[in-house]
C-alpha positions as CSV (number, residue, x, y, z in Angstrom):
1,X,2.0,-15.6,13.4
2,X,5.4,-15.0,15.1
3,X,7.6,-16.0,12.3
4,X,5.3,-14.1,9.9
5,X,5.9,-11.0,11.7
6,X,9.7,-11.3,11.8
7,X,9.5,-12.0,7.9
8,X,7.6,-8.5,7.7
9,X,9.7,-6.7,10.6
10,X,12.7,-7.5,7.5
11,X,10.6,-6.1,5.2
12,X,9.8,-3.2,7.7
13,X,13.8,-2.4,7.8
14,X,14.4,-2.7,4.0
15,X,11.1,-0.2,3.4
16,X,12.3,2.0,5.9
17,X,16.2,2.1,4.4
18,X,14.3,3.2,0.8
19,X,12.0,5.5,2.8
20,X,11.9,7.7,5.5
21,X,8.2,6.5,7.4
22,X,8.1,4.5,10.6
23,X,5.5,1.6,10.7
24,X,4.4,-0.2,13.4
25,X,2.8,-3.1,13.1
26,X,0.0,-4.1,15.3
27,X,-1.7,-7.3,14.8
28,X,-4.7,-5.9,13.0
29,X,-2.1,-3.9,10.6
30,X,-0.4,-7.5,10.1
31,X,-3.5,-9.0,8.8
32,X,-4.5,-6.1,6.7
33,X,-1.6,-6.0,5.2
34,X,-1.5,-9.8,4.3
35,X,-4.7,-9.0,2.7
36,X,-3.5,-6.3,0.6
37,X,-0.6,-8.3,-0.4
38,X,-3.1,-10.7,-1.8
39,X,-4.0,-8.9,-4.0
40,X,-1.5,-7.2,-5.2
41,X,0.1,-10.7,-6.0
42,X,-3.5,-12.1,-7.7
43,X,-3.9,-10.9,-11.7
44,X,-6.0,-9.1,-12.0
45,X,-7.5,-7.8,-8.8
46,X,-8.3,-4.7,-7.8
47,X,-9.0,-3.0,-4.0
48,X,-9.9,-0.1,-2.5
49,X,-8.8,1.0,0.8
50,X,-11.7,2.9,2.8
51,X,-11.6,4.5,6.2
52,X,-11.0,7.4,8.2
53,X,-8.1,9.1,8.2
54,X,-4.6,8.5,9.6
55,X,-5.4,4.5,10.2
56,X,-2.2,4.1,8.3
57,X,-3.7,2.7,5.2
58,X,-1.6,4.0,2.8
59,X,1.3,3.4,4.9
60,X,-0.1,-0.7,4.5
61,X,-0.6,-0.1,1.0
62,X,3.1,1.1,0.4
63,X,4.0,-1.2,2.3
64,X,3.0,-4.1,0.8
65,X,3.8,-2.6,-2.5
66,X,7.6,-2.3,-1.3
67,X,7.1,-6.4,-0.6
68,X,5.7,-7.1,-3.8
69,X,8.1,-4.8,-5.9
70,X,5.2,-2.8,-7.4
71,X,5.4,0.9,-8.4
72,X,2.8,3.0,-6.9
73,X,1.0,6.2,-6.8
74,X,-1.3,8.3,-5.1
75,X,-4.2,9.5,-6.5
76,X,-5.6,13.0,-5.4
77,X,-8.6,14.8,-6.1
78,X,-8.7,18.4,-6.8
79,X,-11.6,20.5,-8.7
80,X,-10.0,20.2,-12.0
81,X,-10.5,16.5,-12.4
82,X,-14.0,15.7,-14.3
83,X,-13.6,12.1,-14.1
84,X,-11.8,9.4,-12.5
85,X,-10.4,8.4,-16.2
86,X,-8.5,12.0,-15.9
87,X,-7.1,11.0,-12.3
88,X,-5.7,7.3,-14.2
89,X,-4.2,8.5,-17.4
90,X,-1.6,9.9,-15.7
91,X,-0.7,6.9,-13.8
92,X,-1.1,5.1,-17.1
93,X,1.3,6.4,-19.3
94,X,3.9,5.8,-17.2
C-alpha cells in the first residue's frame, strides 16, 4: 500500500503541475481511486460516481483520468436538456 501511494503521490505532482486542485489522498480516496482507474483501463466499462457533495469524487475521477491519459468532461444538467442523449452528443462529437 505504501509504495502504491508514492506511485500516486507522482501522479498527484504531475496532475497538480497541469492543474491547479490540491488532492489529498486518504486511504479510502486511494482505494476509490484504484477502482475508478479500473475501469477506465477495462473496454468497455462504464461507472457512475454517486454521493453527496464535496466527497471529492470528481476530483478521483479527474484524477485517475490524468493517470490513464483520458480526456474528460463534465456533464451538467440545466432545464433545457430533454434527455440525457442531448447532455452526450456534445461530448460525442468531439
Amino acid at each position: 500500500m505504501a509504495e502504491l501511494r508514492q506511485r500516486i503521490e507522482a501522479f498527484i505532482q504531475r496532475h497538480k503541475e497541469a492543474d491547479v486542485t490540491d488532492c489529498v489522498l486518504f486511504d479510502d480516496a486511494l482505494v476509490q481511486l484504484v477502482r475508478i482507474s479500473r475501469i477506465l483501463h477495462t473496454p468497455g466499462e462504464h461507472a457512475l460516481l454517486v454521493g453527496e457533495p464535496g466527497l471529492g469524487k470528481r476530483s478521483l475521477a479527474h484524477l485517475a483520468s490524468f493517470i490513464a491519459a483520458c480526456r474528460t468532461f463534465h456533464l451538467s444538467l440545466s432545464r433545457y436538456a430533454t434527455c440525457f442523449h442531448a447532455l452526450l452528443s456534445p461530448a460525442c462529437r468531439k
